[in-house]
ZAMARGU-4260 file (C-alpha; in steps of 0.2 Angstrom, whole numbers, plus 5000, padded with zeros to 4 digits):
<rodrens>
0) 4899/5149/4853 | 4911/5143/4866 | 4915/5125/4861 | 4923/5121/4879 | 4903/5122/4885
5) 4896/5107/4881 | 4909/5097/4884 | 4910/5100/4900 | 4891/5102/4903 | 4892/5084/4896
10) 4906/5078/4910 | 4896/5084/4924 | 4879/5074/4918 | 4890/5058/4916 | 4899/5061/4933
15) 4881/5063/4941 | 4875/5048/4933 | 4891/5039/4938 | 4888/5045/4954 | 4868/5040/4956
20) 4874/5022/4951 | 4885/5020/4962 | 4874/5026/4975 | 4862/5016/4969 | 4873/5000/4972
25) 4881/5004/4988 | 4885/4993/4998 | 4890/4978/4986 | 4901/4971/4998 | 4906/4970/5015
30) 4907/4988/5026 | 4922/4988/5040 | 4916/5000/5056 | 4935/5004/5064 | 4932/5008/5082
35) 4946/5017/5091 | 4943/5011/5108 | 4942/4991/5115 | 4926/4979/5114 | 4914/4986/5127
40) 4916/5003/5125 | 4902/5013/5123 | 4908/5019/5107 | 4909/4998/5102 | 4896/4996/5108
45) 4884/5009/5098 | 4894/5004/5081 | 4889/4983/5085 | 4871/4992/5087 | 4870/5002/5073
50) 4883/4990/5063 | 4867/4976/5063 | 4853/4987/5058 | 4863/4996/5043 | 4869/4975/5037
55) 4850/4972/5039 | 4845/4989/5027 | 4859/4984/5017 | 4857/4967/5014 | 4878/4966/5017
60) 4888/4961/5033 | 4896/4974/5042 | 4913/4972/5054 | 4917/4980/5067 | 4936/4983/5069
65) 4942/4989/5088 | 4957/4999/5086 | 4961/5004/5102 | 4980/5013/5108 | 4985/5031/5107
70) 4967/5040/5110 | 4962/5034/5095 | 4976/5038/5083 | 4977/5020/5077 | 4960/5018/5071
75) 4957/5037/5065 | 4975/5034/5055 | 4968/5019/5048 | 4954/5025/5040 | 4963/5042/5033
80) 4974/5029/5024 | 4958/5018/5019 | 4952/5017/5002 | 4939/5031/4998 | 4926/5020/4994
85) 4914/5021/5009 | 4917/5001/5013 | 4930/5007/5028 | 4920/5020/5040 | 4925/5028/5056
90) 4914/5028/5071 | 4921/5037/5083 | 4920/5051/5097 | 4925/5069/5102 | 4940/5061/5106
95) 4949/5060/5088 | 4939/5076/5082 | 4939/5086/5092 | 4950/5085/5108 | 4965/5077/5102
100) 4973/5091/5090 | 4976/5099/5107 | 4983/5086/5119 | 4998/5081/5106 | 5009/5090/5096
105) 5009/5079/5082 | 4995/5068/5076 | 4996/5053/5064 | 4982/5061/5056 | 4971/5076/5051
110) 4954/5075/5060 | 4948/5088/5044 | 4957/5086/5030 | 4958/5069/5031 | 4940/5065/5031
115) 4922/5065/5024 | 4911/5069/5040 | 4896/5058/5039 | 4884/5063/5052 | 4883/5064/5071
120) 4875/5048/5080 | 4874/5054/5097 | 4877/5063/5113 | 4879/5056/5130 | 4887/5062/5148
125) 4899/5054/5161 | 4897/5047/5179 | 4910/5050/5193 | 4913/5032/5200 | 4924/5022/5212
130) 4924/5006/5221 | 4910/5003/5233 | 4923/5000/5247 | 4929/5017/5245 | 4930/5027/5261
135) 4922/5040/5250 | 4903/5044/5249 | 4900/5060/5240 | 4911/5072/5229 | 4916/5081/5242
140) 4923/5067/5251 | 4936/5063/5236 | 4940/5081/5235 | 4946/5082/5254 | 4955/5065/5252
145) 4964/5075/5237 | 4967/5091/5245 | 4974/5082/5261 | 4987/5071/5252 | 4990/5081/5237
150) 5000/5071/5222 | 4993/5052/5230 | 4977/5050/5223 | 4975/5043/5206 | 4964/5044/5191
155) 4961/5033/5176 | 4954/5036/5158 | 4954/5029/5141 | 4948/5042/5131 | 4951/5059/5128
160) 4934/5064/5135 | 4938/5053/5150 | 4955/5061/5152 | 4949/5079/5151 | 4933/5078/5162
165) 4945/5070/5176 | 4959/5087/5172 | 4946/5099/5172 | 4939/5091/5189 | 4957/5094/5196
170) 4956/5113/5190 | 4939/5116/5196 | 4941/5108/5213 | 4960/5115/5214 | 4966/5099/5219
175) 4984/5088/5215 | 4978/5070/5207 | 4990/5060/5195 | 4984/5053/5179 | 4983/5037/5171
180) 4983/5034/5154 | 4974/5017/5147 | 4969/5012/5131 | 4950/5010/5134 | 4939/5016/5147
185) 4937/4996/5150 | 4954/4992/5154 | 4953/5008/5167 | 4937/4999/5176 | 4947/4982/5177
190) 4962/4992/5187 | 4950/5001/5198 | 4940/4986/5203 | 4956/4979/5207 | 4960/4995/5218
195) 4976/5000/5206 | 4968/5018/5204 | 4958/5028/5214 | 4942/5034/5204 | 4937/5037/5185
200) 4926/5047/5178 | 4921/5039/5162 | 4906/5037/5148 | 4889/5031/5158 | 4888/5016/5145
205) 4905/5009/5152 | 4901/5017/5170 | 4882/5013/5172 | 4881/4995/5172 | 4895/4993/5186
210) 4886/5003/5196 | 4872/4994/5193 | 4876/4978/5195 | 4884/4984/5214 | 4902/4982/5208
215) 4904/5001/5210 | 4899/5019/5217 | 4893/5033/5210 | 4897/5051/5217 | 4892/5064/5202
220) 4887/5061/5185 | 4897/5075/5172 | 4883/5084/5164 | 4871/5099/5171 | 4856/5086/5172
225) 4855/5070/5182 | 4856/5056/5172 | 4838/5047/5172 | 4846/5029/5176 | 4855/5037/5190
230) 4841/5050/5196 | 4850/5049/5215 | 4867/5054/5209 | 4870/5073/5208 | 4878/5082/5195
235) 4897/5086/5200 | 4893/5103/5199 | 4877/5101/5214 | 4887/5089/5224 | 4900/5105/5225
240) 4913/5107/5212 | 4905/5124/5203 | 4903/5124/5184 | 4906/5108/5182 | 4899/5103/5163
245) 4908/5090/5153 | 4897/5079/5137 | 4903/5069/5125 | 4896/5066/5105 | 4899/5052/5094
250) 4899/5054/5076 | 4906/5045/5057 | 4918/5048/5045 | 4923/5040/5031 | 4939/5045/5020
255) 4942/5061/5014 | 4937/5059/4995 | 4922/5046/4997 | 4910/5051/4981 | 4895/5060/4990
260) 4884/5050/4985 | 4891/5038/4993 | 4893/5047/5009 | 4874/5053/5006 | 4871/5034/5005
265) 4879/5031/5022 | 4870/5047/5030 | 4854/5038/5025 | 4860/5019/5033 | 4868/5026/5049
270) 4852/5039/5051 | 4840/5025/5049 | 4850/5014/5059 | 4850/5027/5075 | 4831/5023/5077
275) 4832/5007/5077 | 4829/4992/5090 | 4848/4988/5093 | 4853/5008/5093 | 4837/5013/5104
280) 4841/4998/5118 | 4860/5008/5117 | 4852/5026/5120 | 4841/5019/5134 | 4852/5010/5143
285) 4865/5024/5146 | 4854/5038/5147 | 4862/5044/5131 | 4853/5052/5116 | 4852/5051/5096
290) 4858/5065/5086 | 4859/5063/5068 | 4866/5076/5057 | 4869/5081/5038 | 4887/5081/5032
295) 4890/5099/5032 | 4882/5101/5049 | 4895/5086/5056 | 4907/5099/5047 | 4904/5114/5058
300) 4897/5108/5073 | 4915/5096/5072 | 4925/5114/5069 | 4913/5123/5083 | 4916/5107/5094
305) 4936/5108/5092 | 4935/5127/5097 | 4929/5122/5112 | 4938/5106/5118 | 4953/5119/5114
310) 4948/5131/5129 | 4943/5118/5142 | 4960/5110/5139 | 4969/5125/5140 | 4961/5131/5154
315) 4962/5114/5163 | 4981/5117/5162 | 4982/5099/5150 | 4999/5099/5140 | 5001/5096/5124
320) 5012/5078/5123
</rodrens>
């Protein structure tokens, strides 16, 4: 008889009952959501929606933390160094997952090894916008105004997601248009009301309600369906720029290292939490959709995702920084 078996058979059932109570009391305390982009994002504004009905499950406060800067480095950074205890969660995008690895050469973090995927929260598209006193009425119009002074036009974005759909409309219409970094796609609306840039194309959350509410122009939303709140706007690719396709997804992490059940815990609250009132009101409003995943499928859709983001960067001619 091997004496070595029952020890360890003995270690495993005490860590699995370590691990049920500790699921089992999850949260005791407060839980921090660390957003990598400014209040009013789209991707704040889904954590504050799903941050209230996961504190309401919970019966514990949750506090949401806007890290913005560096295409969300400083907040994915943050978190990679958080305690693995499930209390510091990342609600984040494409952008730190799966785009960013191939616009720098360095990262202040690993978007694979550094964390425990959690599940996906939702999907959503783009819109094309500029100011209502732009002399520009359709997609085709901004193209000619590119193509006729080639290098003068400008456009803004906050997000890697932002920033790619804007290079990849550059490659796909073949014209010369300077970037503009910002920290959120927020503080690129507030420049392109006040006429410092040109256009943006940038998440419908952030674009929609300007639009909306008159203060700008819609030309083409970024997917290959119209958007429902925007059923009059063509698709970049209809309005002329062929092939045009460019989504975005938003997902959680915690650290790498968080118990499972712990992470299993937080699958269960953020699932929950995507059909709720506050998360439902968010979906709706920008014509975005819920998507809720196990951990291992956040795992390979993440590494499919990255895979991806990787050829339409190339391809848009985007170098790494």
């Amino acid at each position: 008889m091997n004496p070595i078996r029952p020890i360890t058979a003995a270690l495993v059932a005490g860590l699995l009952a370590a691990s049920g109570a500790v699921a089992q009391t999850f949260p005791a305390k407060p839980i921090t959501f660390v957003v990598p982009f400014a209040a009013g994002s789209a991707t704040d504004q889904l954590a504050r929606a799903l941050g209230q009905s996961v504190s309401d499950q919970a019966k514990q406060p949750v506090v949401v933390d806007n890290k913005g800067g560096a295409s969300g480095q400083i907040a994915a950074a943050q978190v990679a160094r958080a305690p693995a205890d499930g209390y510091t969660v990342l609600i984040t995008t494409n952008t730190t997952h799966a785009a960013n690895e191939h616009l720098y050469k360095k990262l202040s973090y690993d978007p694979v090894k550094d964390f425990a995927p959690i599940t996906g929260l939702g999907k959503g598209g783009q819109v094309l916008v500029v100011r209502t006193d732009a002399p520009y009425n359709n997609v085709m119009d901004l193209v000619a105004a590119a193509k006729k002074a080639p290098g003068k036009l400008t456009f803004g974005s906050g997000s890697s997601s932002s920033r790619t759909a804007g290079e990849m409309f550059k490659q796909l219409s073949d014209t010369d248009i300077l970037h503009v970094p910002y920290k959120s796609n927020p503080n690129a609306i507030t420049d392109l009301l006040g006429g410092q840039i040109d256009f943006m194309i940038t998440d419908t959350s952030t674009g929609v309600p300007q639009v909306k509410g008159g203060k700008l122009k819609a030309l083409g939303v970024s997917t290959t369906q119209r958007n429902p709140l925007l059923p009059e706007v063509p698709t970049i690719a209809e309005a002329g720029v062929k092939g045009y396709d460019m989504g975005y997804w938003f997902a959680a992490y915690a650290p790498a290292g968080t118990p499972p059940a712990v992470v299993s815990r937080l699958n269960e609250l953020l699932a929950a939490a995507t059909r709720g009132a506050g998360a439902k009101g968010f979906f709706d409003g920008s014509g975005s959709v819920a998507w809720t995943t196990t951990p291992d499928e956040l795992a390979k859709f993440q590494a499919a995702e990255t895979t991806k983001w990787g050829k339409v960067i190339k391809a848009a001619g985007i170098e790494a920084e």
